[in-house]
N, C-alpha and C positions, 0 to 999 in steps of 0.2 A: 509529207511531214518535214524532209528534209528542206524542202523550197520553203516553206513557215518561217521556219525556223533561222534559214540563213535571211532573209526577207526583215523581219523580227530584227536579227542581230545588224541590219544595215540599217533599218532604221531609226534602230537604237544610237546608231554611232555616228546618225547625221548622213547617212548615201545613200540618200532615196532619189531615183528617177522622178522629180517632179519638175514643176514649172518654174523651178528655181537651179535649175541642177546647170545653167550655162553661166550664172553669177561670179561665179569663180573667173572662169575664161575671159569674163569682159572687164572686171577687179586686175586682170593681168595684163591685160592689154591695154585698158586706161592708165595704168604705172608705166606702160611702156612709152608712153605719149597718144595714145591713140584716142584721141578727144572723143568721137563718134560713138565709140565703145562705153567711154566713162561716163558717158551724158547718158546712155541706152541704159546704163545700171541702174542711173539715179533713178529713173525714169520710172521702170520697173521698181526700183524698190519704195521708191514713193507711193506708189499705187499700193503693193502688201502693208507696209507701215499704215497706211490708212485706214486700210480693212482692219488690220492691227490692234489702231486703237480707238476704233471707233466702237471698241466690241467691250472699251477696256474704260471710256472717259467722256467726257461730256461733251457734245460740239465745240462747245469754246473753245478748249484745247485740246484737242484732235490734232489741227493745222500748229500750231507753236510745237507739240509733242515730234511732229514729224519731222519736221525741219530742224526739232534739234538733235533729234535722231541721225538724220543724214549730215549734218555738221558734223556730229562725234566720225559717222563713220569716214566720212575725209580727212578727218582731222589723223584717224588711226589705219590709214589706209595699207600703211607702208609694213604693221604690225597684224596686217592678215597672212596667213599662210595660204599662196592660191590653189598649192595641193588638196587642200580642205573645201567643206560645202562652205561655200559664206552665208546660205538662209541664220542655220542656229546663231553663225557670229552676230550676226545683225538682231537677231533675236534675244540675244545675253546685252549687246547696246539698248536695244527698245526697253528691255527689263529696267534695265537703272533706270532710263528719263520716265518711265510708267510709274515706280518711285518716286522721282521727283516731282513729277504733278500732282501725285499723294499728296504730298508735304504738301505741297503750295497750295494745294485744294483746302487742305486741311488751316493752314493761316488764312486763308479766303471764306472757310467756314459751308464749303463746298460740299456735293457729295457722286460718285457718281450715277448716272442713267439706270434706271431701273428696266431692263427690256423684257419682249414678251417671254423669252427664253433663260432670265437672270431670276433667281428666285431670290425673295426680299433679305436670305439670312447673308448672300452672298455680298450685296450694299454694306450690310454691318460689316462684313470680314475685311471688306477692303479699306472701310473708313476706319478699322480698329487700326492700319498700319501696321500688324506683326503678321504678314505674310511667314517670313523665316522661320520663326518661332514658333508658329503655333502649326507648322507644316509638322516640325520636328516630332508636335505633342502626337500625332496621328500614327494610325496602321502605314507600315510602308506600302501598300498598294492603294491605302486613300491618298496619301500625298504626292506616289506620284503619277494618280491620274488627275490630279489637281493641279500639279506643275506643270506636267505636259499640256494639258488644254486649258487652263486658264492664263497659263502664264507667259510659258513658251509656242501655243498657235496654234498647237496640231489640232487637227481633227477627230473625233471618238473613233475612225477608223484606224490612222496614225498612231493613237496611243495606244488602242489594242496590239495593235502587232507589235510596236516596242514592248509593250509588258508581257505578252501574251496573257493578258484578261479578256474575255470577249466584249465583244461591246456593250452589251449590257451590264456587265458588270462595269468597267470602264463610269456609265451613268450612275451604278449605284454609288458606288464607292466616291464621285465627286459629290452629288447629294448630300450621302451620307458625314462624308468630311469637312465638307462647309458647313451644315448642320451643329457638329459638336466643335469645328472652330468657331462660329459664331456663337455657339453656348459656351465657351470658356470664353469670349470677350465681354460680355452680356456679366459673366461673374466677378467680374471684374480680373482675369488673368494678367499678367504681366506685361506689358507692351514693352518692345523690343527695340532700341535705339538704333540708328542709322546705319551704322557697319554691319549690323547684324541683319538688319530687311534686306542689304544689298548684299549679304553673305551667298 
């Protein structure tokens, strides 16, 4: 119980043993001068960014979404803490520009992918644009196994042990919450302005 638990509480706090867990050390070594290193980041992190948002946006912008992901994160490179994971930093950057393609999808009159694993109420919740908002309206364990896997990446495994929900619940509770977000957009709820979707 006690390994759960501390396991749970690292993953909550972004230090999990995964395949990102050396990002940090190459983030510090590329500031150092160490080109080889900063190139191996981008590299890698090009590759998750992908999967990222391929899960999140339509082909078309997929590739624009990435690149401008990895611009921001060079641009704020100097503003990482290398003590820290860098997956979630990179993760809280992809969030905003996953935003931004909102918007621009939404003046382009867009929407995105429906896949075999996206159920239809999920399209409406993300074209409604009040992610923020209408997280807020929900059970604190619908929103945040909604945040955690839709938004921020993890996997129903991941988000289990952060929340300690098992994984089935984990699926209900995102169902469930996209569900009654998509039925307060449908009634026409509040749509949420800019600084508040990236709140």
């Amino acid at each position: 119980m006690t390994n759960r638990i501390t396991s749970a509480n690292a993953l909550a706090s972004g230090r999990t043993n995964d395949a990102t867990a050396h990002w940090s050390a190459l983030m510090a070594r590329g500031r150092a001068g160490d080109g080889r290193a900063y190139d191996a980041l981008l590299g890698e992190a090009r590759v998750w960014l992908y999967r990222h948002f391929q899960r999140r946006l339509p082909p078309a912008h997929v590739e624009d979404a990435v690149q401008e992901t990895l611009i921001a994160l060079h641009h704020r490179r100097h503003d990482f803490d290398c003590g820290q994971p860098l997956r979630p930093w990179l993760a809280a950057i992809a969030r905003f520009k996953w935003v931004d393609r909102l918007r621009l999808m939404e003046r382009e009159k867009t929407l995105p992918p429906a896949e075999s694993h996206v159920a239809s109420h999920e399209i409406d919740v993300v074209s409604c644009h009040a992610v923020s908002g209408l997280l807020r309206q929900l059970r604190p364990a619908q929103a945040a196994a909604i945040r955690l896997v839709k938004i921020d990446g993890l996997s129903i495994i991941e988000a289990a042990a952060a929340t300690g929900q098992s994984q089935s619940l984990i699926k209900i509770n995102i169902h469930r919450g996209l569900k009654r977000m998509a039925g307060q957009c449908e009634a026409g709820g509040r749509v949420y302005g800019p600084e508040q979707i990236a709140g």
